[in-house]
C-alpha positions as CSV (number, residue, x, y, z in Angstrom):
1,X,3.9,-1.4,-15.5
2,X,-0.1,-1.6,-14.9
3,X,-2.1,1.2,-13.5
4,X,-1.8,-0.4,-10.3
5,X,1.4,-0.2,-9.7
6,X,2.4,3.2,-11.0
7,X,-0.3,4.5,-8.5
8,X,1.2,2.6,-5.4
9,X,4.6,4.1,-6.8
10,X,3.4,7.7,-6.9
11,X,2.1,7.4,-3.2
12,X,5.3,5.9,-2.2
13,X,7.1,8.7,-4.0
14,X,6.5,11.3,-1.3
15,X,7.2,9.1,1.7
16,X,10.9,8.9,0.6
17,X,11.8,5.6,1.5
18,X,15.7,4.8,0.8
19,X,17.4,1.4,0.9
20,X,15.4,-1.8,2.3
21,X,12.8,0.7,4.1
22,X,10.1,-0.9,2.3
23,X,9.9,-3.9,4.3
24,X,8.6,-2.0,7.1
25,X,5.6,-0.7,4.8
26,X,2.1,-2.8,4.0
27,X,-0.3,-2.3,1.5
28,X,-3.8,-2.2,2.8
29,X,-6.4,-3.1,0.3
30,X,-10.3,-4.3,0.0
31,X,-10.4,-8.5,0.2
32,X,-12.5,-8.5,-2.5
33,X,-10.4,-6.5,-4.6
34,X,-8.0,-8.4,-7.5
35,X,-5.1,-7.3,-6.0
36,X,-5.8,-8.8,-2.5
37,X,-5.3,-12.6,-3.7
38,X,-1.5,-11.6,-3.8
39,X,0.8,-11.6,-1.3
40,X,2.9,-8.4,-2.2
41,X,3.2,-6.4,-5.2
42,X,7.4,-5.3,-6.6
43,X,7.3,-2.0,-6.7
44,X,10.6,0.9,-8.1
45,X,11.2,0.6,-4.0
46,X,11.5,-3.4,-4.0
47,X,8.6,-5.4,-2.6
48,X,5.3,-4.3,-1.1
49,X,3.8,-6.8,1.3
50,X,0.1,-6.5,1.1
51,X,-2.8,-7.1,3.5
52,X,-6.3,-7.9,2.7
53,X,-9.2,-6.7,5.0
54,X,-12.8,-7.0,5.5
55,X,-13.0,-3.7,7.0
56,X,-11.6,-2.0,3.9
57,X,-14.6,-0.7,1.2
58,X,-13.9,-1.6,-1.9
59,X,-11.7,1.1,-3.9
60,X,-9.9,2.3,-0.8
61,X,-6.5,1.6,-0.3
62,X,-3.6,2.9,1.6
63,X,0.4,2.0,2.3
64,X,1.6,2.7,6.1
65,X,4.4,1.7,8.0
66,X,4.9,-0.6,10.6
67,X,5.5,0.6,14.4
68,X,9.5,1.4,14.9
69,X,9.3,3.2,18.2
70,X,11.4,6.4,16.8
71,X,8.9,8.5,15.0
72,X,5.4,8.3,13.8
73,X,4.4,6.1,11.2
74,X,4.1,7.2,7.5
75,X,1.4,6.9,5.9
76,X,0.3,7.5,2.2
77,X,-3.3,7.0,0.3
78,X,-3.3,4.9,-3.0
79,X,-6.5,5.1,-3.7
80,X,-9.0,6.8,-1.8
81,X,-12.2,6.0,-4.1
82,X,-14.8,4.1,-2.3
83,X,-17.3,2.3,-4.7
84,X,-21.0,2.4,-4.0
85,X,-22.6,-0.7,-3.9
């Protein structure tokens, strides 16, 4: 497992997704980061869908959940290091 992924794991961790709750969940990442060229990332809760943005610096990323209407949205920082150009 790369260093990647066990960090998206560990934010995950405390969200405590159960069963095929992942598929409501993106990974928002820097486009100009590596990991943005893929399309999601398999993580110990299945598959991570990710999306690249623009409006993302470089070394921040986050995971959050997609609108349901029940409850607020969960939301978890991966990586909250922003590079200085």
């Amino acid at each position: 497992m790369d260093v990647a992924t066990q960090m998206i794991n560990a934010a995950l961790r405390p969200l405590r997704i159960s069963g095929n709750q992942i598929d409501r969940f993106k990974l928002f990442v820097c486009a100009g980061s590596r990991i943005a060229q893929r399309e999601s990332i398999y993580t110990n809760y299945g598959p991570l869908r990710i999306e690249a943005s623009f409006h993302i610096p470089k070394g921040l990323s986050y995971v959050i959940e997609d609108p349901t209407g029940k409850r607020g949205r969960r939301f978890a920082w991966v990586s909250r290091k922003a590079e200085d150009k």
